[in-house]
C-alpha positions as a Python dict, from the first residue, in 0.01 Angstrom:
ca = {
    (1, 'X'): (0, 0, 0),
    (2, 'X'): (357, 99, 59),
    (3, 'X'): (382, 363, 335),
    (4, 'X'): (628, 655, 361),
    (5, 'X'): (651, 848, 684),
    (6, 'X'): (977, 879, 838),
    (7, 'X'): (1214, 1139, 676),
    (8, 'X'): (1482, 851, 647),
    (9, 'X'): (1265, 628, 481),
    (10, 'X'): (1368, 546, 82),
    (11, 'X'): (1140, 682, -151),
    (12, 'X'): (1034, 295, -286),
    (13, 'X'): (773, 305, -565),
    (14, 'X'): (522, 39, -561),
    (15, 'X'): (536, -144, -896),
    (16, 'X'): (135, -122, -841),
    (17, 'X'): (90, 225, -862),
    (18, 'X'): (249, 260, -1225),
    (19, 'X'): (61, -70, -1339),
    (20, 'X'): (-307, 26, -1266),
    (21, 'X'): (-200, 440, -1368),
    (22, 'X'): (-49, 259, -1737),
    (23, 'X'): (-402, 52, -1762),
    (24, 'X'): (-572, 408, -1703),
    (25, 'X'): (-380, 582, -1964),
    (26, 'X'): (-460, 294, -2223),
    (27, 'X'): (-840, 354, -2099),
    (28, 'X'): (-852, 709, -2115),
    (29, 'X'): (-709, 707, -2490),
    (30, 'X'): (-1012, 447, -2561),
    (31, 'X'): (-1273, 668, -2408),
    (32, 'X'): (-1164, 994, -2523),
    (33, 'X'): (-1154, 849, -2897),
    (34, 'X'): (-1451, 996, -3117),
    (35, 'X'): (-1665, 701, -3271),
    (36, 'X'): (-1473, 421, -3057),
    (37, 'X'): (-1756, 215, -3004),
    (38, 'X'): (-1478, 9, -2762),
    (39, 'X'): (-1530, 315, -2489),
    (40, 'X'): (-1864, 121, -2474),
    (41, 'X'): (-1670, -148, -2310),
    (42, 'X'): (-1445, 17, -2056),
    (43, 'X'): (-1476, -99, -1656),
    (44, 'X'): (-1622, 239, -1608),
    (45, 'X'): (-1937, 141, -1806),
    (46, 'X'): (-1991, -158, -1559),
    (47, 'X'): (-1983, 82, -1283),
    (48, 'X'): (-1983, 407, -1161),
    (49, 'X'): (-1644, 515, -1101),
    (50, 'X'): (-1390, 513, -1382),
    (51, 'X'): (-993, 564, -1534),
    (52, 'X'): (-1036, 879, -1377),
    (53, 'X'): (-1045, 778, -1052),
    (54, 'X'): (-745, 550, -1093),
    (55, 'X'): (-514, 845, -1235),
    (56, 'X'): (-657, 1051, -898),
    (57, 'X'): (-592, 796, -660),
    (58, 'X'): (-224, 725, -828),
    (59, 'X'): (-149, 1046, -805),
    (60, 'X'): (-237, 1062, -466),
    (61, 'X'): (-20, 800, -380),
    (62, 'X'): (263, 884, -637),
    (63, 'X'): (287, 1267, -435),
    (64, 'X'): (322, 1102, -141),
    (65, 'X'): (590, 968, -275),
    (66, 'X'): (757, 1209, -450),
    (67, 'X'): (690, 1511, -273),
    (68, 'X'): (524, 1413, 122),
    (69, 'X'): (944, 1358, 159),
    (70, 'X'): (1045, 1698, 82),
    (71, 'X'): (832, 1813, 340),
    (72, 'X'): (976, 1558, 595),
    (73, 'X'): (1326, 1610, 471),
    (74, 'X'): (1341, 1998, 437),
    (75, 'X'): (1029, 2142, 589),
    (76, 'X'): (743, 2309, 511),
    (77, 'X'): (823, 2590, 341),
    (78, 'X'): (1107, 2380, 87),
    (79, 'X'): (814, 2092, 57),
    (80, 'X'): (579, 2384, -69),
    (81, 'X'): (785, 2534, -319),
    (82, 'X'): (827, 2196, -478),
    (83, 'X'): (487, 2156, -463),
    (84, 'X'): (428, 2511, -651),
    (85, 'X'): (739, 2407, -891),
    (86, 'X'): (523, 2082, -1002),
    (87, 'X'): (198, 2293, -1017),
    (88, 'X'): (376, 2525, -1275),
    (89, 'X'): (473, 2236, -1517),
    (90, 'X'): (144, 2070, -1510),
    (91, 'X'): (3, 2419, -1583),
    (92, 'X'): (232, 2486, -1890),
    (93, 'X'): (156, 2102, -1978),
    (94, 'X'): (-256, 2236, -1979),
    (95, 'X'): (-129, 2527, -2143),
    (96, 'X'): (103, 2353, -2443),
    (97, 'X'): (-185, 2067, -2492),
    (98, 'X'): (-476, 2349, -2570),
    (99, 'X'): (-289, 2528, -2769),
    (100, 'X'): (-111, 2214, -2988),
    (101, 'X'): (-445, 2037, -2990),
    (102, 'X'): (-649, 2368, -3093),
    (103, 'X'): (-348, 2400, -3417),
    (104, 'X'): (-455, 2021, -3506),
    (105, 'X'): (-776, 2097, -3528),
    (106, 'X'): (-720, 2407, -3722),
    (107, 'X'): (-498, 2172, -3949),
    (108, 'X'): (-747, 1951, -4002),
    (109, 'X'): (-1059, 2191, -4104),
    (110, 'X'): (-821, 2330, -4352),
    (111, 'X'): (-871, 2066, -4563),
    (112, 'X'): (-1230, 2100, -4609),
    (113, 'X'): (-1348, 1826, -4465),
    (114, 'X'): (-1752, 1808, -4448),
    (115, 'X'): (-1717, 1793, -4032),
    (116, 'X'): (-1582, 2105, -3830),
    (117, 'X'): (-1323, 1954, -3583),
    (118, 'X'): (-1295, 2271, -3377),
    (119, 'X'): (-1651, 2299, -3318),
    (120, 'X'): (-1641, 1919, -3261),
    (121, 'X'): (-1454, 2075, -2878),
    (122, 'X'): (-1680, 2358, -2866),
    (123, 'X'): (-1344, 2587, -2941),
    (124, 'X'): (-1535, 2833, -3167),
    (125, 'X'): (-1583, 3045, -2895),
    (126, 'X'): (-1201, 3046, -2819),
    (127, 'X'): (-1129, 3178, -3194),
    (128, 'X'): (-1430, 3400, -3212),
    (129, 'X'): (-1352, 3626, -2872),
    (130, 'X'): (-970, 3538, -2852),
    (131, 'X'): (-866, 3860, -2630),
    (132, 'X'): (-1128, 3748, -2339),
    (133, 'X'): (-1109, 3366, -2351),
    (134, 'X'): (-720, 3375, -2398),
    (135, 'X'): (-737, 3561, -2025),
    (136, 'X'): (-960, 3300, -1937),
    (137, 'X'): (-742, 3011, -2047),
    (138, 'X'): (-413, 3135, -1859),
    (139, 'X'): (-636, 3212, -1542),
    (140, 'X'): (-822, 2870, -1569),
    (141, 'X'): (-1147, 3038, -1529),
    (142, 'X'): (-1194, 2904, -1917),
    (143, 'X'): (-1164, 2553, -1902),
    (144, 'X'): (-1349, 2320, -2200),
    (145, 'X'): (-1444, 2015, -2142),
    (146, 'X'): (-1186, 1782, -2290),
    (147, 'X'): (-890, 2006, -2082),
    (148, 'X'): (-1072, 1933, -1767),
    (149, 'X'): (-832, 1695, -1582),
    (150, 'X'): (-492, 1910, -1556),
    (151, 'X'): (-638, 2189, -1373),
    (152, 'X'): (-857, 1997, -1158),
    (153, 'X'): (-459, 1828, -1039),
    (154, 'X'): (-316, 2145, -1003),
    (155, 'X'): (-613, 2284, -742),
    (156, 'X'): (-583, 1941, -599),
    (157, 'X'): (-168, 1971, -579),
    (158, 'X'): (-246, 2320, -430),
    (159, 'X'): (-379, 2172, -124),
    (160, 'X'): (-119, 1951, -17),
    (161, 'X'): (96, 2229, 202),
    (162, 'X'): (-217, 2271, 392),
    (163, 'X'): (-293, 1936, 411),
    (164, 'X'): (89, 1848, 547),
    (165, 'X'): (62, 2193, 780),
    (166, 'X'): (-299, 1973, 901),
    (167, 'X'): (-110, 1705, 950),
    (168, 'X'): (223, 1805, 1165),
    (169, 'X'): (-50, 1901, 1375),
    (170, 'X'): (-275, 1590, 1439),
    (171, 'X'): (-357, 1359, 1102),
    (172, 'X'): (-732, 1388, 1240),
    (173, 'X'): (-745, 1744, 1103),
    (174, 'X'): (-629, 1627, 794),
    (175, 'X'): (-951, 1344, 753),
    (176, 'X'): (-1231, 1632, 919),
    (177, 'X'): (-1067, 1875, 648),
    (178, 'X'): (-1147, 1675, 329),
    (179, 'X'): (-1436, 1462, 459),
    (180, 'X'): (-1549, 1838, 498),
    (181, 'X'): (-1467, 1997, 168),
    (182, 'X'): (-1615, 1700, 26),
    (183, 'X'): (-1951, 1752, 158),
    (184, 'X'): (-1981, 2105, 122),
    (185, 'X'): (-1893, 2023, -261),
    (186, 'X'): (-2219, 1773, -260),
    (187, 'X'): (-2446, 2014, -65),
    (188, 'X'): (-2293, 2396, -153),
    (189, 'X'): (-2318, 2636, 154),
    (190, 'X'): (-2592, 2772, 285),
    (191, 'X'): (-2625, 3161, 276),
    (192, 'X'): (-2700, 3254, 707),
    (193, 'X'): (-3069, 3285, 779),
    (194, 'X'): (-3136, 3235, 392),
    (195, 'X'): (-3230, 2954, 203),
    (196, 'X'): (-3006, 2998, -98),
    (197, 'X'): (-2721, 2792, -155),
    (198, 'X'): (-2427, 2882, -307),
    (199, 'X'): (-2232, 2625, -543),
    (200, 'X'): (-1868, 2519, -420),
    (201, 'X'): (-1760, 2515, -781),
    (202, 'X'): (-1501, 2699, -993),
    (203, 'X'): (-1624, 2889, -1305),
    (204, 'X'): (-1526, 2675, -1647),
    (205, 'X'): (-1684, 2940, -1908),
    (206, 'X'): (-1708, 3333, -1952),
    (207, 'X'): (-2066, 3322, -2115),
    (208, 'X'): (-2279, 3078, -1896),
    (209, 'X'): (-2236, 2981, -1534),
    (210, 'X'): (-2077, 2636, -1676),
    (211, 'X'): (-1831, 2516, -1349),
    (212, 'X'): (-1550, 2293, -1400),
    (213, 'X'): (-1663, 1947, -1520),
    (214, 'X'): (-1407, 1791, -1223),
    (215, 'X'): (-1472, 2001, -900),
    (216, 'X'): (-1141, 1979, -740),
    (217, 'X'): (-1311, 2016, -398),
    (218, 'X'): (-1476, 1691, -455),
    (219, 'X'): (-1175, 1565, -607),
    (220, 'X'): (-932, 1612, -368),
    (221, 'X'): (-1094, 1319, -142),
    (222, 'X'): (-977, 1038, -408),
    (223, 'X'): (-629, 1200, -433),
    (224, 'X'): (-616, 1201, -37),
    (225, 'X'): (-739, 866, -6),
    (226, 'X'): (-432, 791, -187),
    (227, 'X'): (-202, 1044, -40),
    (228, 'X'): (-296, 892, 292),
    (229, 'X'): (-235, 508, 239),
    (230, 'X'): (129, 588, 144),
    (231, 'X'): (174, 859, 392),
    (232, 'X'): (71, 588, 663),
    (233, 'X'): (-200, 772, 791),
    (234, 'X'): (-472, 491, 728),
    (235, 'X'): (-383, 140, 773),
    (236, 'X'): (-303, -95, 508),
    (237, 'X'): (-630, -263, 444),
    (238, 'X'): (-577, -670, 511),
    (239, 'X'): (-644, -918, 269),
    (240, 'X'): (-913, -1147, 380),
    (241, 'X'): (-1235, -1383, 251),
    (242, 'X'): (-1442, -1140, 405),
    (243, 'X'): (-1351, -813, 304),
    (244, 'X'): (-1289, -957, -61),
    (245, 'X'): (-1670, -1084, -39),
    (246, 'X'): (-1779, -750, 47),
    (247, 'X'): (-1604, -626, -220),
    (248, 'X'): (-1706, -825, -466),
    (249, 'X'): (-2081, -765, -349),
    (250, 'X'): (-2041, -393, -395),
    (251, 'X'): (-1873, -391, -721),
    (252, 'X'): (-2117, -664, -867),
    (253, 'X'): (-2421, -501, -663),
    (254, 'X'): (-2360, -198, -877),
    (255, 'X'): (-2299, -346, -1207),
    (256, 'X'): (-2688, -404, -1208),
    (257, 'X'): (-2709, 2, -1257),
    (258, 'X'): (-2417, 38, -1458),
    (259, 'X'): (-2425, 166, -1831),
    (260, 'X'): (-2403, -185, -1900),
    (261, 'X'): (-2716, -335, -1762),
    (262, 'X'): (-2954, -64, -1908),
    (263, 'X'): (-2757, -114, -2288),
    (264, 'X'): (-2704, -449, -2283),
    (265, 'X'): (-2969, -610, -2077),
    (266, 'X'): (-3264, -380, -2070),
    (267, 'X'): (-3293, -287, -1694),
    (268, 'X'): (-3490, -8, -1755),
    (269, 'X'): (-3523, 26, -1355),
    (270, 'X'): (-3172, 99, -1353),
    (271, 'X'): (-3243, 401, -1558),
    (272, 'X'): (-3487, 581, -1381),
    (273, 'X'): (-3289, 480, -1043),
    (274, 'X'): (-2985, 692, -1204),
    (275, 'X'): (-3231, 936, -1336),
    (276, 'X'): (-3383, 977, -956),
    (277, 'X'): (-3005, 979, -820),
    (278, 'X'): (-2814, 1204, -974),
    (279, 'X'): (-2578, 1309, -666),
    (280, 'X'): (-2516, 952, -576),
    (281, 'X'): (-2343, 911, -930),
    (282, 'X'): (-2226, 1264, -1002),
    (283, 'X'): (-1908, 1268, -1180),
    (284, 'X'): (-1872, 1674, -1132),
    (285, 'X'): (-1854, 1643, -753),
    (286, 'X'): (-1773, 1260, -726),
    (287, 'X'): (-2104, 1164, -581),
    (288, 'X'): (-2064, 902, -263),
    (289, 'X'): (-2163, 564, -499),
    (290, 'X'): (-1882, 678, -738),
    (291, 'X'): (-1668, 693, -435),
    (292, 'X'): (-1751, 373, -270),
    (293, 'X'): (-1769, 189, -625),
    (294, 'X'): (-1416, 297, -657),
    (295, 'X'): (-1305, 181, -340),
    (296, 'X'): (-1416, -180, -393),
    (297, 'X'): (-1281, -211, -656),
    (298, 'X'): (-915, -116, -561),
    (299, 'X'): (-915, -282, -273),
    (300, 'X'): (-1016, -637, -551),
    (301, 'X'): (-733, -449, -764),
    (302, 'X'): (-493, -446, -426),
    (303, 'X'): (-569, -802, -337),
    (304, 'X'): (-529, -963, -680),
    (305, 'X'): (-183, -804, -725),
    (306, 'X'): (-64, -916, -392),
    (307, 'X'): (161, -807, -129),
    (308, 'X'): (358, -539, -253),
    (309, 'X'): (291, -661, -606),
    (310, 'X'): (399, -928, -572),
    (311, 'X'): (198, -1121, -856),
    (312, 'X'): (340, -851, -1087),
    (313, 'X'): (668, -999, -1090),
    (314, 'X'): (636, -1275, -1347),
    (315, 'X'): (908, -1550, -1344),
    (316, 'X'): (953, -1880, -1549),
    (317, 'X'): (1057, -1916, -1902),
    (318, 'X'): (690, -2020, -2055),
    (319, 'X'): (552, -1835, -2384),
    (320, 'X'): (225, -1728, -2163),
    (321, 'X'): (481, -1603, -1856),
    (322, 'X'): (695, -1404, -2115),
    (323, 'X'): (432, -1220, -2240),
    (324, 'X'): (251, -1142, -1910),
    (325, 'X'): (643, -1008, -1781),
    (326, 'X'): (624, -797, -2150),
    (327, 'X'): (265, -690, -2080),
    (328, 'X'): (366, -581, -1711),
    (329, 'X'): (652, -361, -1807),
    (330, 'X'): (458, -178, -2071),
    (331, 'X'): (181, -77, -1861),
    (332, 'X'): (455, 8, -1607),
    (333, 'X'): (631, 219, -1797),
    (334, 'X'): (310, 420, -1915),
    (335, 'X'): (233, 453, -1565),
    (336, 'X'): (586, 589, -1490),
    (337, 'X'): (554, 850, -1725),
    (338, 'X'): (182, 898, -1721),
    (339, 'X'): (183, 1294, -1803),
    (340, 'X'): (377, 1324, -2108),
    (341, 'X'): (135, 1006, -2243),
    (342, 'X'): (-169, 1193, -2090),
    (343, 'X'): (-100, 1506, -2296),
    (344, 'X'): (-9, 1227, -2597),
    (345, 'X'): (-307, 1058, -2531),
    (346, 'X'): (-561, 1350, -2533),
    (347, 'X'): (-435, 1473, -2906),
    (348, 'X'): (-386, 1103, -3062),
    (349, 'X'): (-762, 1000, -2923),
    (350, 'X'): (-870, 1310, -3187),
    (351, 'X'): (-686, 1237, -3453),
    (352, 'X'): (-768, 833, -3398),
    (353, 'X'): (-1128, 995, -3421),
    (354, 'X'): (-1070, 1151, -3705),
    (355, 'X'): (-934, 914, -3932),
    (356, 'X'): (-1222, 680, -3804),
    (357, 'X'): (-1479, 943, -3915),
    (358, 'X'): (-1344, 1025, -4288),
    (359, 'X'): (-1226, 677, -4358),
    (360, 'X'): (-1605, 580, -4316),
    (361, 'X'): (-1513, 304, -4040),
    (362, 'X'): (-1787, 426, -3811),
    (363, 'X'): (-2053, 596, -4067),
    (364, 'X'): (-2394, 429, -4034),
    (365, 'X'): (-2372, 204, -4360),
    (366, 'X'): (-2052, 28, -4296),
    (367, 'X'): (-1973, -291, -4264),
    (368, 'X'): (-1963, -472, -3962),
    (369, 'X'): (-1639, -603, -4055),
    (370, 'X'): (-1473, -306, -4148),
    (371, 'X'): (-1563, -122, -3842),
    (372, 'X'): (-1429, -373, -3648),
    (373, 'X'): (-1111, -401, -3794),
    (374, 'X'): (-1075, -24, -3803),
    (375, 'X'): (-1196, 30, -3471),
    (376, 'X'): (-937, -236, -3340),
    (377, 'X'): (-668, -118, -3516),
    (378, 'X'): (-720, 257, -3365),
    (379, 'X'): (-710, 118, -3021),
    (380, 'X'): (-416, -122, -3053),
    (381, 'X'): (-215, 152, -3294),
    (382, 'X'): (-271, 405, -3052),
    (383, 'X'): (-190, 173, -2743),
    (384, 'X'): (141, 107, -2868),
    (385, 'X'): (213, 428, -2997),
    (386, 'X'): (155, 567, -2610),
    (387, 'X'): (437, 288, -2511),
    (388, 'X'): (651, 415, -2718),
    (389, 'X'): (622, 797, -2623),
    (390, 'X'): (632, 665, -2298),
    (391, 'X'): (984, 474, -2332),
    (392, 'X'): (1052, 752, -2541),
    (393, 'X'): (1010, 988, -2237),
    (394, 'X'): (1197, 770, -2004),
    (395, 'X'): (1474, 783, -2215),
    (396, 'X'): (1484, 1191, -2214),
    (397, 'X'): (1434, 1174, -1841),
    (398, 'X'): (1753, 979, -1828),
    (399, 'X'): (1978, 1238, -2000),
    (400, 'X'): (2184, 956, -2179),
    (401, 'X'): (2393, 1255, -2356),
    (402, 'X'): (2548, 1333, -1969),
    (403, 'X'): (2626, 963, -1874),
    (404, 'X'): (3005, 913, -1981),
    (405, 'X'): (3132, 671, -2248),
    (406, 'X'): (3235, 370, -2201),
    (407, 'X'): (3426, 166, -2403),
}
């Protein structure tokens, strides 16, 4: 991991962090996509952990990056209020992609289709008590399910000043702190000289006592992990037989009670293991085997890319190099711009969905064939199409119209 700690350091991004955050775009569209029976086959069903935790981690190490220097460069107080800037655009980003989603939905059930799309994300109540649940939406104590993810970054993004104050103290406050938060997420906090425990949650709905489907202070330890590898306050892990064994054992040892092995090979002791476990495998509070799962299998992800990334710069003039360079710079550049194709991503899955359900390609009495083909050509249509919003963003980002002619 590339490390960032002195305030004269250059800001270098490592090509690794935007190549595993493009695959976890591509894999969130996949699993977010209504009747896509090729979320079945996602690395999160052969696990525990999942895309999620890559776009956490990333994160984690992409603020480092981006923002752990303002607070070296400028201070505290100039590192917060960038901090506070980037929390309000990922908060008008939530905002924008519930309310443009909700109008697509609205779209679609306007043409009478035999399936209610808004009730298909549980929005009814939304249009049904609008006054309460629009204060809800803009205080992000009414979160749905599907608009999870965004507010669980901005609680997560709200932490970092304290984090940094932890830190310009003694980088040992900083691990107690969210090995701490952590746990009292698992385990709740004990009322004194009671036996009732009270949730460490945030409330998600105004009618039921629904928390947020991604606790944030659960959350926070994968963005942290992150944070802290670039930030230099863990070592960068070597690369050696034996860690890469362990590894290897963990992620494998675990793909015996993955989705996987109960679907496709029957363990039915697999089942009631996760049925007896639920807090080892929560993905509400990131239970401690979706944590550990997740670090195996980036440290496999670190080691097979190399030092520094090294393996991700493809050279020689072959057909099977020049597509691996082409296949690398897409998922780079999807990485690189990972929230405008995360908001792109969450309202093309739906509409992938859609035209899945009311073509037929994923009724009951289809053909084989022409599911496949349909199913296929959702994923690799709506692959490319989140390239090209991401070049597309890239381009915007680059202001072209201020660069002078040439010429």
């Amino acid at each position: 991991m590339a490390t960032a700690t002195h305030p004269d350091m250059p800001r270098v991004r490592d090509p690794r962090l935007d190549f595993y955050r493009g695959i976890a775009m591509l894999v969130i569209f996949t699993s977010h996509t209504p009747g896509n029976f090729w979320g079945g086959w996602i690395p999160g069903r052969f696990g525990f952990s999942d895309a999620t935790e890559i776009f956490v981690f990333c994160s984690g190490m992409a603020s480092a990056i981006a923002f752990g220097g303002s607070f070296d460069r400028r201070g505290w107080l100039l590192g917060t209020a960038r901090v506070l800037f980037r929390c309000w655009q990922v908060y008008w980003a939530h905002i924008c992609l519930f309310f443009a989603l909700s109008f697509m939905l609205i779209a679609l059930d306007s043409f009478g289709f035999e399936k209610n799309y808004v009730n298909s994300l549980n929005l009814s109540q939304f249009f049904n008590e609008t006054k309460d649940h629009l204060f809800g939406l803009l205080t992000m104590t009414y979160v749905p399910n599907y608009f999870d993810i965004l507010p669980m970054y901005i609680m997560i993004l709200l932490m970092m000043p304290l984090v940094m104050g932890l830190a310009s103290v003694h980088v040992g406050l900083v691990f107690a702190f969210c090995i701490a938060l952590w746990f009292i997420a698992q385990t709740g906090i004990m009322i004194a000289l009671g036996t009732e425990r009270i949730a460490v949650s945030l409330p998600a709905s105004l009618t039921s006592d629904r928390p947020w489907f991604f606790n944030p202070f659960a959350w926070q330890l994968v963005f942290f992990t992150g944070f802290a590898l670039v930030r230099g306050w863990l070592p960068r892990p070597p690369v050696n037989t034996l860690l890469v064994v362990l590894a290897s054992i963990v992620v494998l040892g675990m793909m015996m009670l993955s989705n996987v092995a109960i679907r496709e090979w029957g363990f039915d002791w697999a089942a009631d293991w996760r049925r007896a476990n639920p807090n080892l495998i929560t993905k509400t509070d990131l239970g401690i085997a979706r944590y550990t799962h997740f670090l195996a299998l980036a440290y496999l992800a670190y080691a097979i890319a190399g030092d520094g990334g090294r393996r991700l710069i493809i050279t020689g003039r072959t057909a099977s190099a020049r597509f691996g360079k082409i296949i690398v710079a897409l998922l780079t550049k999807v990485g690189q711009q990972s929230l405008a194709v995360f908001i792109v991503a969450m309202m093309l899955s739906i509409f992938v969905g859609f035209v899945l359900t009311e073509t037929g390609a994923v009724a009951d009495d289809v053909t084989p064939l022409k599911s496949h083909v349909f199913v296929a050509a959702g994923n690799i249509l709506g692959w490319a199409f989140l390239v090209f919003i991401a070049y597309t963003a890239a381009w915007f980002k680059s202001q072209p119209w201020r660069k002078s002619a040439t010429g």
